[in-house]
MDAnalysis code that builds the backbone (N, CA, C; Angstrom):
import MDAnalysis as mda
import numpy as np

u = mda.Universe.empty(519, n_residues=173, atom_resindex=np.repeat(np.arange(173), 3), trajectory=True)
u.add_TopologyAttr("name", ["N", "CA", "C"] * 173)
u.add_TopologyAttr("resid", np.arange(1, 174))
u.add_TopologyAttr("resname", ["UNK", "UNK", "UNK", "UNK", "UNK", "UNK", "UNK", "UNK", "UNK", "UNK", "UNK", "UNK", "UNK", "UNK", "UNK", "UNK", "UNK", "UNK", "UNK", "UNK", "UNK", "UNK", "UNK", "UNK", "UNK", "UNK", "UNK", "UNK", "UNK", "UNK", "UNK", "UNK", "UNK", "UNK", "UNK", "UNK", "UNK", "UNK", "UNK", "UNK", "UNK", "UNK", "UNK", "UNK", "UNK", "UNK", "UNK", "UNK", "UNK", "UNK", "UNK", "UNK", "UNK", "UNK", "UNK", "UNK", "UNK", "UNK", "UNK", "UNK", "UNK", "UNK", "UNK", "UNK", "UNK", "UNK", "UNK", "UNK", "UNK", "UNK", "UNK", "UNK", "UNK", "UNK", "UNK", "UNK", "UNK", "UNK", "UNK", "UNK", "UNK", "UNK", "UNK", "UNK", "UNK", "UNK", "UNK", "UNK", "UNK", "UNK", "UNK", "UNK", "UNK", "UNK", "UNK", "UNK", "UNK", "UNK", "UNK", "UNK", "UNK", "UNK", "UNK", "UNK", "UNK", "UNK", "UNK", "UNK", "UNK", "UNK", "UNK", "UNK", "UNK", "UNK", "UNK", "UNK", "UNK", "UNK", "UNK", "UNK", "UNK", "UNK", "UNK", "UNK", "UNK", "UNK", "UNK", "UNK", "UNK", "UNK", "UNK", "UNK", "UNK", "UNK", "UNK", "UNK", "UNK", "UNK", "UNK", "UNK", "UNK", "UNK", "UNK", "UNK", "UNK", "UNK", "UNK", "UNK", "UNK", "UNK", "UNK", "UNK", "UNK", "UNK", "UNK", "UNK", "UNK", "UNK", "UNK", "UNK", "UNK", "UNK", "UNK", "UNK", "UNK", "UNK", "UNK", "UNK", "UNK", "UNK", "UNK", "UNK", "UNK"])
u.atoms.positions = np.array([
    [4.681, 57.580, 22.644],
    [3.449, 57.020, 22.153],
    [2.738, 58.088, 21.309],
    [2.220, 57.285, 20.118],
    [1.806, 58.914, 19.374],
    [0.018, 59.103, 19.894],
    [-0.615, 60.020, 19.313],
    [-1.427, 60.811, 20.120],
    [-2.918, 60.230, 19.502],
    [-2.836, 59.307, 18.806],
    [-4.062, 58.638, 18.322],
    [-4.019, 57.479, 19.630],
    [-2.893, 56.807, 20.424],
    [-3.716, 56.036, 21.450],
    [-3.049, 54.496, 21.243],
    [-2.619, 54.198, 19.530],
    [-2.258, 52.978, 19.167],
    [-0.129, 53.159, 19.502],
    [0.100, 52.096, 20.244],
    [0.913, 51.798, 20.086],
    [1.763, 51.459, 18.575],
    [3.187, 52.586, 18.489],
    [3.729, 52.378, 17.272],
    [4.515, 50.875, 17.136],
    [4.972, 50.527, 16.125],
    [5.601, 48.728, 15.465],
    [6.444, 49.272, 14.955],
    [7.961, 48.890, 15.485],
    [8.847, 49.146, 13.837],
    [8.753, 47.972, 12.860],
    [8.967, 48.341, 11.444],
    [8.462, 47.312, 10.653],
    [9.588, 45.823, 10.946],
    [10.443, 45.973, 11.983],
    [11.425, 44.850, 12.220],
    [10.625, 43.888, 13.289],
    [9.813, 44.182, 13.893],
    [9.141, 43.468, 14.786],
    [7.821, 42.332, 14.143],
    [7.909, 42.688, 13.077],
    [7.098, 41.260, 12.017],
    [5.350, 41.888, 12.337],
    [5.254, 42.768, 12.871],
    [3.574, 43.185, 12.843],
    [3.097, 44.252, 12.106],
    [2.431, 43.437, 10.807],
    [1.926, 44.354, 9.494],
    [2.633, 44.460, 8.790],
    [2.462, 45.221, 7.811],
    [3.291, 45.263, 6.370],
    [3.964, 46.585, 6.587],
    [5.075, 46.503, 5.888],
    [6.402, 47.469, 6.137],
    [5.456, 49.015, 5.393],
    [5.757, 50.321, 6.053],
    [4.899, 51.355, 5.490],
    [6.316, 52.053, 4.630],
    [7.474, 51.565, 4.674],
    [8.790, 52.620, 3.861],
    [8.440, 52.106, 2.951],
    [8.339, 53.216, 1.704],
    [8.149, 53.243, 0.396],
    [9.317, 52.611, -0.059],
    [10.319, 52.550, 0.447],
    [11.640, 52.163, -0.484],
    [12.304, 50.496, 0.232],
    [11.363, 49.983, 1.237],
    [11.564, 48.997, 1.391],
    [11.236, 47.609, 0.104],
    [11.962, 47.197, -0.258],
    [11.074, 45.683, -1.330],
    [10.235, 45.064, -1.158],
    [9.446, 45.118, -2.141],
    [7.950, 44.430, -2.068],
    [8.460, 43.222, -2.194],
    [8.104, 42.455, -1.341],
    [7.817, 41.143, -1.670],
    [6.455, 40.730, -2.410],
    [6.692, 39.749, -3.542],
    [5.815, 39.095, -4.962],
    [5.176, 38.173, -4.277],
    [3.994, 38.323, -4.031],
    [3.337, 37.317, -3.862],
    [2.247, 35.984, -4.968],
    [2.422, 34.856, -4.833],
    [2.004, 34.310, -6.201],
    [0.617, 34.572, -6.720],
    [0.475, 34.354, -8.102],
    [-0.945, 34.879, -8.419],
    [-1.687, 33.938, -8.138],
    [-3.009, 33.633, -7.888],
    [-4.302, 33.122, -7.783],
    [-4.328, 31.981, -9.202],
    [-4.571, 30.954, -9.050],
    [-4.749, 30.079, -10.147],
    [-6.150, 29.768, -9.942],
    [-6.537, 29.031, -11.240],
    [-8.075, 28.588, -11.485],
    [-9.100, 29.169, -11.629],
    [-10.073, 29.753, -10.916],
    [-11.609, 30.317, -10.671],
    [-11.086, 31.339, -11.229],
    [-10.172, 32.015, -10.613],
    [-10.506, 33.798, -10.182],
    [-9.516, 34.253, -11.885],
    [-8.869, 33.510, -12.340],
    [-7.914, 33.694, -13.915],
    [-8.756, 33.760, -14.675],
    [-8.755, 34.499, -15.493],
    [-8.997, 34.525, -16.804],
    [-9.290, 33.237, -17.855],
    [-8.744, 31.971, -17.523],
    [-8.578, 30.773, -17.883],
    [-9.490, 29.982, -17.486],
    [-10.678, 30.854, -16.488],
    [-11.771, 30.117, -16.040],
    [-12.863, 29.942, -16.946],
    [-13.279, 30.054, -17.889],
    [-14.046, 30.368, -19.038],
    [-13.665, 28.968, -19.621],
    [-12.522, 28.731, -20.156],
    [-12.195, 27.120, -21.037],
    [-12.007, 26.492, -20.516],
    [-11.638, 26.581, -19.245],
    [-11.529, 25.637, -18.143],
    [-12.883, 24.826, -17.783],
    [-14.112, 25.290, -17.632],
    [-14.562, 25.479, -17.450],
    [-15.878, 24.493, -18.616],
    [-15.895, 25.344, -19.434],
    [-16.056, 24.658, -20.660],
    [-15.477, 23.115, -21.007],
    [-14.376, 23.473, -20.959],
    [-13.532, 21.940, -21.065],
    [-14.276, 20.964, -20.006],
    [-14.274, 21.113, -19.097],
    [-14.469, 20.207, -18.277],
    [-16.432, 19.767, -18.181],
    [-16.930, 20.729, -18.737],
    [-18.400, 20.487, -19.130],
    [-18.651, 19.457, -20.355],
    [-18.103, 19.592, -21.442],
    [-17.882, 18.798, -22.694],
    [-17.021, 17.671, -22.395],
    [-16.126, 17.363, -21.750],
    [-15.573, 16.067, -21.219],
    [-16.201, 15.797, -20.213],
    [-17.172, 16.072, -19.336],
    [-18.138, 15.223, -18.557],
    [-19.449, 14.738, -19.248],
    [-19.951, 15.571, -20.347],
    [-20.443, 15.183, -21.275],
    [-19.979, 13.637, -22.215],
    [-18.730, 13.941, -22.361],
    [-18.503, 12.483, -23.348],
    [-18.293, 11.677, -22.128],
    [-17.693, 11.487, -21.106],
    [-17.582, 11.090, -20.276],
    [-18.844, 10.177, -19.764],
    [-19.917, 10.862, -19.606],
    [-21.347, 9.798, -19.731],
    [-21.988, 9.375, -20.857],
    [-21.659, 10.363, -21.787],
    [-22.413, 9.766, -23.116],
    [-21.585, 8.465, -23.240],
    [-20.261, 8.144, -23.310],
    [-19.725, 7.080, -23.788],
    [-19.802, 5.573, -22.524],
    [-19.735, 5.761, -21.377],
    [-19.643, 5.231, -20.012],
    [-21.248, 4.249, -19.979],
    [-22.492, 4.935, -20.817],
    [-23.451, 4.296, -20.714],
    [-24.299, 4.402, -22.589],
    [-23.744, 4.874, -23.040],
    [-24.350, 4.293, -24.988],
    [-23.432, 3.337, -24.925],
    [-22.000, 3.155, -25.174],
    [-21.568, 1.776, -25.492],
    [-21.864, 0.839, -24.536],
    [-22.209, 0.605, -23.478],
    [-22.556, -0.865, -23.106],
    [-24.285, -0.978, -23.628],
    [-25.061, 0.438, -23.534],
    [-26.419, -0.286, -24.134],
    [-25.987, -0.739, -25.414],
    [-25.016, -0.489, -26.755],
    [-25.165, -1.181, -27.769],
    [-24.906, -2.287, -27.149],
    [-23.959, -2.404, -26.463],
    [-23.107, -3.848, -26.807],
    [-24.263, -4.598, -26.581],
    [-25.074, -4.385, -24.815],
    [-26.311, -5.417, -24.912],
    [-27.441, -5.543, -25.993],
    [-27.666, -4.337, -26.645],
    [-28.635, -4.909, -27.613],
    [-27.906, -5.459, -28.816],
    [-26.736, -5.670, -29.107],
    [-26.073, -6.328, -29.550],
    [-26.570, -8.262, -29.606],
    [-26.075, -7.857, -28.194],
    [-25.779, -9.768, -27.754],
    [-27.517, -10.015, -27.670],
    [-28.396, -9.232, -27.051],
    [-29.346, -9.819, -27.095],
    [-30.258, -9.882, -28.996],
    [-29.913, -8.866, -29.683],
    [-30.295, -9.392, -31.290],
    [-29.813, -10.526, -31.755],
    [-28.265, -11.149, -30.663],
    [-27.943, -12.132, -31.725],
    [-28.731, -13.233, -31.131],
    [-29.570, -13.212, -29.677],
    [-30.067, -14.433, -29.387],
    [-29.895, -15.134, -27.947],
    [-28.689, -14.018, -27.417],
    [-27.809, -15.259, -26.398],
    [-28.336, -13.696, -24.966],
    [-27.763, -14.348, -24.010],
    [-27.641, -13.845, -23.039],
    [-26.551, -12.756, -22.987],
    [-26.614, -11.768, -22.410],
    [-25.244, -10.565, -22.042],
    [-24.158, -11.374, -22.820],
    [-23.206, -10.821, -23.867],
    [-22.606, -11.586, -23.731],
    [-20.803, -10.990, -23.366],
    [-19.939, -11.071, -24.798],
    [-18.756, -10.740, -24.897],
    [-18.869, -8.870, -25.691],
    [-20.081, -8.703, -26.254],
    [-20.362, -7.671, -27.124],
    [-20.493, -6.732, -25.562],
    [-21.204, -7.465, -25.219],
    [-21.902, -6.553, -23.828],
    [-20.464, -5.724, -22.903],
    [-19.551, -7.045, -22.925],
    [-18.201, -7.059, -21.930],
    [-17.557, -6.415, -23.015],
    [-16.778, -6.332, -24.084],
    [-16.196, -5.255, -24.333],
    [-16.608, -4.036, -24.577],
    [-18.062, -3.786, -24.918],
    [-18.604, -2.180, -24.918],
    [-18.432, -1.566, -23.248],
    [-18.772, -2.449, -22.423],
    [-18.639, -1.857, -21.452],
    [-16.949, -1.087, -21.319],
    [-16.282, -2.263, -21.315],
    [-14.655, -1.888, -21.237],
    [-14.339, -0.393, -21.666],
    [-14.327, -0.292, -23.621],
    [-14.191, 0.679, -23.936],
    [-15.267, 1.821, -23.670],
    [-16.540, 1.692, -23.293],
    [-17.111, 2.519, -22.834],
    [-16.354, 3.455, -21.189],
    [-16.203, 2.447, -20.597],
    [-15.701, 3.152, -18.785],
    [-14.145, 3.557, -19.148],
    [-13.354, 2.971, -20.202],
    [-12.075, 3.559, -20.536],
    [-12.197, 4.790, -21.254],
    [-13.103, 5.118, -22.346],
    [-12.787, 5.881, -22.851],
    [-13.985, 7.422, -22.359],
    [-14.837, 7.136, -20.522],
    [-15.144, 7.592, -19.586],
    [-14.123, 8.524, -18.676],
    [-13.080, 7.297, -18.575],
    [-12.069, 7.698, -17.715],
    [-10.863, 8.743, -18.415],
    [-10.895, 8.382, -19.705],
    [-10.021, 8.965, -20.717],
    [-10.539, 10.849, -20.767],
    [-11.462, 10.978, -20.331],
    [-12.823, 12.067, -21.311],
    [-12.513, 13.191, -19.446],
    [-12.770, 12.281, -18.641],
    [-13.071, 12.554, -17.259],
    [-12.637, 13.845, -16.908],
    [-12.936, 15.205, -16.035],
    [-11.828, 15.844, -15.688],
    [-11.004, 15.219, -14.560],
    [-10.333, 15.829, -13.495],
    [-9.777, 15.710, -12.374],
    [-10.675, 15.116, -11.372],
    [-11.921, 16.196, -10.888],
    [-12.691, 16.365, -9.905],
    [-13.934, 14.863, -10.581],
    [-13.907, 14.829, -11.507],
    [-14.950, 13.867, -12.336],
    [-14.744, 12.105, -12.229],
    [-13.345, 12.179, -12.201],
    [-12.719, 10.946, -12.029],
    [-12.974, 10.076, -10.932],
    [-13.577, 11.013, -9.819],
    [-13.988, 9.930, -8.676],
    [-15.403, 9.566, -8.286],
    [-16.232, 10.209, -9.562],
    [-17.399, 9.721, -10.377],
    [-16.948, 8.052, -11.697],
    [-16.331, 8.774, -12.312],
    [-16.265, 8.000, -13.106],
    [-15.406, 6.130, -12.223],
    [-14.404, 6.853, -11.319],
    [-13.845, 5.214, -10.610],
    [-15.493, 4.524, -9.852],
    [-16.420, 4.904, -9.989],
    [-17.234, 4.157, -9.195],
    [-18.572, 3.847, -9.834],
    [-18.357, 4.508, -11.072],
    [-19.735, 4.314, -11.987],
    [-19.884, 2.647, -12.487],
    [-19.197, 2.407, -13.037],
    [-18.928, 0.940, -13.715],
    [-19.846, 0.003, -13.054],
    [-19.935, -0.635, -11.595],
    [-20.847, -1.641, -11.284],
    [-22.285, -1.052, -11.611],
    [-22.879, 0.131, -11.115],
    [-23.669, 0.129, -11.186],
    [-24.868, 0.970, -12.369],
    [-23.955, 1.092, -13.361],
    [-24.127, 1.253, -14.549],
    [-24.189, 0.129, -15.698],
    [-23.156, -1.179, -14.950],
    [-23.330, -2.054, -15.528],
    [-24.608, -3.062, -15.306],
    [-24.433, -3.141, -14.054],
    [-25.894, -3.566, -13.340],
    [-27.542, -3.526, -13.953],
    [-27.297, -1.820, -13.972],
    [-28.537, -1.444, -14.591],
    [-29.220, -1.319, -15.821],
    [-27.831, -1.775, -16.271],
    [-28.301, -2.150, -18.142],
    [-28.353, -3.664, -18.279],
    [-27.712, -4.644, -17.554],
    [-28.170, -5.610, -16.883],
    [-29.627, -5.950, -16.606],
    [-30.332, -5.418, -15.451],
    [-31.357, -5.314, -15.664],
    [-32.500, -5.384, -16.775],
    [-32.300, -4.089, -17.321],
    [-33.466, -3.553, -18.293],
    [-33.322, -4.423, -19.298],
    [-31.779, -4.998, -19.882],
    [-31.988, -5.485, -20.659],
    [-32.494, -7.050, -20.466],
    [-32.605, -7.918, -19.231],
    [-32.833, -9.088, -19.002],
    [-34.302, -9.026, -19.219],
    [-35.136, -7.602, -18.147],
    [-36.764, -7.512, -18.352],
    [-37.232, -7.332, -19.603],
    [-36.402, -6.673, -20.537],
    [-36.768, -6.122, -22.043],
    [-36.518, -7.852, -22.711],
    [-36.239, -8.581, -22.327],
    [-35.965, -9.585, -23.191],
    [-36.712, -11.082, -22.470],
    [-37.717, -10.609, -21.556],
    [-38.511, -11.598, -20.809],
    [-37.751, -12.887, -20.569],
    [-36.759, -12.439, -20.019],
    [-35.806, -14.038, -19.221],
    [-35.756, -14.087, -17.806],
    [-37.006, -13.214, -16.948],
    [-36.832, -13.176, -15.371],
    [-38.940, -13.308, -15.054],
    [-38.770, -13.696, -14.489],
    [-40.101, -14.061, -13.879],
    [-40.280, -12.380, -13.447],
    [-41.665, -12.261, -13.251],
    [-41.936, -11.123, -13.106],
    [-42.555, -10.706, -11.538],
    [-42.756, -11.856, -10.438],
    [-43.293, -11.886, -9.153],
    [-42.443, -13.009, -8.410],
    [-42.636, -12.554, -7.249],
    [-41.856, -13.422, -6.315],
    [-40.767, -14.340, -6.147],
    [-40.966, -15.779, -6.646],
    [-39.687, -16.623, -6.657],
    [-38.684, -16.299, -7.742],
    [-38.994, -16.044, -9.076],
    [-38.944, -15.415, -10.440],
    [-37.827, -14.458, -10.297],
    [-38.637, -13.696, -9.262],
    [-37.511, -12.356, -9.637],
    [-36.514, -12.443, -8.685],
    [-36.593, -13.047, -7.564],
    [-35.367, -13.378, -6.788],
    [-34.139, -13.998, -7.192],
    [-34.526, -15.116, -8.047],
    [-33.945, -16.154, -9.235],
    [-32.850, -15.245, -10.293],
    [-33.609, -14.126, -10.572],
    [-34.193, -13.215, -11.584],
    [-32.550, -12.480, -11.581],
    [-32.702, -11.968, -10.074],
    [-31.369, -11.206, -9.414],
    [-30.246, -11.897, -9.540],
    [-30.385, -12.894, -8.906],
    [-29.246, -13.819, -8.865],
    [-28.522, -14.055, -10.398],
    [-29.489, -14.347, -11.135],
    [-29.057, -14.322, -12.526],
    [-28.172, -13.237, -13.033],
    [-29.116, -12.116, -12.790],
    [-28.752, -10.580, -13.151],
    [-27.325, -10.204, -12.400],
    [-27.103, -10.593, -11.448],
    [-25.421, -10.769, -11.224],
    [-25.036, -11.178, -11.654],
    [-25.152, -12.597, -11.841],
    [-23.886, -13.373, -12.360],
    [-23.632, -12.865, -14.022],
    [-24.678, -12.395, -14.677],
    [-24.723, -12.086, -15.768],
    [-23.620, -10.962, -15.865],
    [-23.640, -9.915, -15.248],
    [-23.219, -8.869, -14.927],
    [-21.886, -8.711, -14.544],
    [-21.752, -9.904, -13.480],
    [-19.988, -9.425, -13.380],
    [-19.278, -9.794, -14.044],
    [-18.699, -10.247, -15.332],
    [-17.371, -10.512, -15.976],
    [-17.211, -8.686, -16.970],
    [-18.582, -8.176, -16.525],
    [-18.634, -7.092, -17.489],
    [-18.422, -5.781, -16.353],
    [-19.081, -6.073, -15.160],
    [-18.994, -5.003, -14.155],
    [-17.079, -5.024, -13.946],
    [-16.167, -6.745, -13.441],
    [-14.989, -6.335, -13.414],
    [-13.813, -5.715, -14.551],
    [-14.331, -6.376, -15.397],
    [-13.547, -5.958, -16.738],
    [-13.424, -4.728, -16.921],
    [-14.620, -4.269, -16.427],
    [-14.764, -2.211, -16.705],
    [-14.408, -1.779, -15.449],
    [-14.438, -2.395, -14.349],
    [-14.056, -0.985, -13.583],
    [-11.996, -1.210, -13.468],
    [-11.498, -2.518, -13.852],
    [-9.924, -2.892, -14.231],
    [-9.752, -2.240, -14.850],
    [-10.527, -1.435, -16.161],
    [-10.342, -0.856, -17.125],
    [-10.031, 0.228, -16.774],
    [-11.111, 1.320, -15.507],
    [-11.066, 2.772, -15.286],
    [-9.982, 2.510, -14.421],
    [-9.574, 1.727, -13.895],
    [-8.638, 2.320, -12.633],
    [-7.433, 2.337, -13.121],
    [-7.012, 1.240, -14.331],
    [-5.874, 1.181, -14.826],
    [-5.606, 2.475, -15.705],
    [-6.693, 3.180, -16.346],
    [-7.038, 4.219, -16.847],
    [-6.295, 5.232, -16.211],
    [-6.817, 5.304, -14.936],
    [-6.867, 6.523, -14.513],
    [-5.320, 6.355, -13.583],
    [-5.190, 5.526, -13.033],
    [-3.856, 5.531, -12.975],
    [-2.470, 6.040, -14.140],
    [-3.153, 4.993, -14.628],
    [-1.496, 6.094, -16.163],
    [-1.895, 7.316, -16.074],
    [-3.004, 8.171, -15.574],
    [-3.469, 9.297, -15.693],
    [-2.768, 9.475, -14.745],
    [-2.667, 9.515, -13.362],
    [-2.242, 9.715, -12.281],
    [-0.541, 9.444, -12.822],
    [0.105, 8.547, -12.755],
    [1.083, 8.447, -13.058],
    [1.871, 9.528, -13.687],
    [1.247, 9.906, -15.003],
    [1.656, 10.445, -15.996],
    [1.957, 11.931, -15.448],
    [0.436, 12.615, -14.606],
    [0.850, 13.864, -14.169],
    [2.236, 14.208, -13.005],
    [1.884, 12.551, -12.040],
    [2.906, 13.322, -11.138],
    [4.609, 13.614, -12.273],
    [4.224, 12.681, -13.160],
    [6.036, 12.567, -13.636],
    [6.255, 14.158, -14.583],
    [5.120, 14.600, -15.105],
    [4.810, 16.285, -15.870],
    [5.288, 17.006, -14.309],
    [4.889, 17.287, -13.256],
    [5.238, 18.067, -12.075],
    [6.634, 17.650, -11.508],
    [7.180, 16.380, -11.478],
    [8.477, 16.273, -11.665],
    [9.862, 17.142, -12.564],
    [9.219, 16.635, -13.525],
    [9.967, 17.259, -14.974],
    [9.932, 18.889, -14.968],
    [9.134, 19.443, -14.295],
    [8.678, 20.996, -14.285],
    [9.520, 21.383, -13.070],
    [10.185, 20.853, -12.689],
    [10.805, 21.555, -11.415],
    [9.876, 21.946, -10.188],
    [8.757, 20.723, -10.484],
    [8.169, 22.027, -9.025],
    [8.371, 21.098, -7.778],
])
């Protein structure tokens, strides 16, 4: 026993790291993401695509509704395809971590332009029976545009999904 008190390990007994200089280092893998160098555009990237990511997810359905409502009519088809390409080209923009923002934005983004635009266009009573009426409306108005867009992100984001596992395939990993 040596004279400091600690019991000696030969490095064959698996406790601690081998102290012979001429034993082989084993490579351990490098650190990906945060701590790389690559965190800077990474980084960036994913700030500017969460950026278009909402800019587009909620400006194209407000055109589309002030669209349909300049021409006269209720929410209409303008409303339902801005939304579409709006939450597709959301999901398109999205990062990784963003995407499970963007799969759940659609109803209630659609909803709420729904709304504003029914009160902005005085077609809901403004107290009691009115606005209950009001709601009911404001759904039905709402969903051919709430499903259309969120069919849109998931199908989206699936070929997204798809696409990577078959890149990690192809890569040998």
């Amino acid at each position: 026993m040596p004279a400091t008190g600690r019991r000696a390990t030969a490095p064959s007994e698996g406790v601690g790291p081998s102290r012979d200089p001429a034993a082989p280092r084993r490579r351990l893998p490098t650190q990906r993401g945060r701590a790389t160098g690559a965190r800077g555009r990474r980084s960036t990237r994913a700030r500017a695509g969460g950026r278009w990511a909402t800019l587009s997810a909620l400006a194209l359905p407000v055109l589309g509704a002030v669209v349909d409502e300049l021409a006269g009519s209720s929410l209409g088809w303008a409303f339902v395809v801005t939304a579409v390409i709006g939450s597709a080209l959301a999901a398109l923009t999205c990062s990784r971590a963003g995407a499970w923002w963007v799969a759940y934005a659609p109803p209630p983004v659609v909803m709420s332009i729904t709304v504003v635009s029914e009160q902005l266009a005085g077609r809901t009573g403004a107290h009691g029976k009115g606005l209950t009426t009001g709601a009911v409306h404001w759904a039905v108005d709402a969903f051919p545009a709430m499903a259309a867009a969120e069919a849109a992100v998931l199908a989206v984001l699936a070929v997204r999904w798809f696409r990577s596992r078959r890149s990690v395939r192809k890569s040998g990993a």
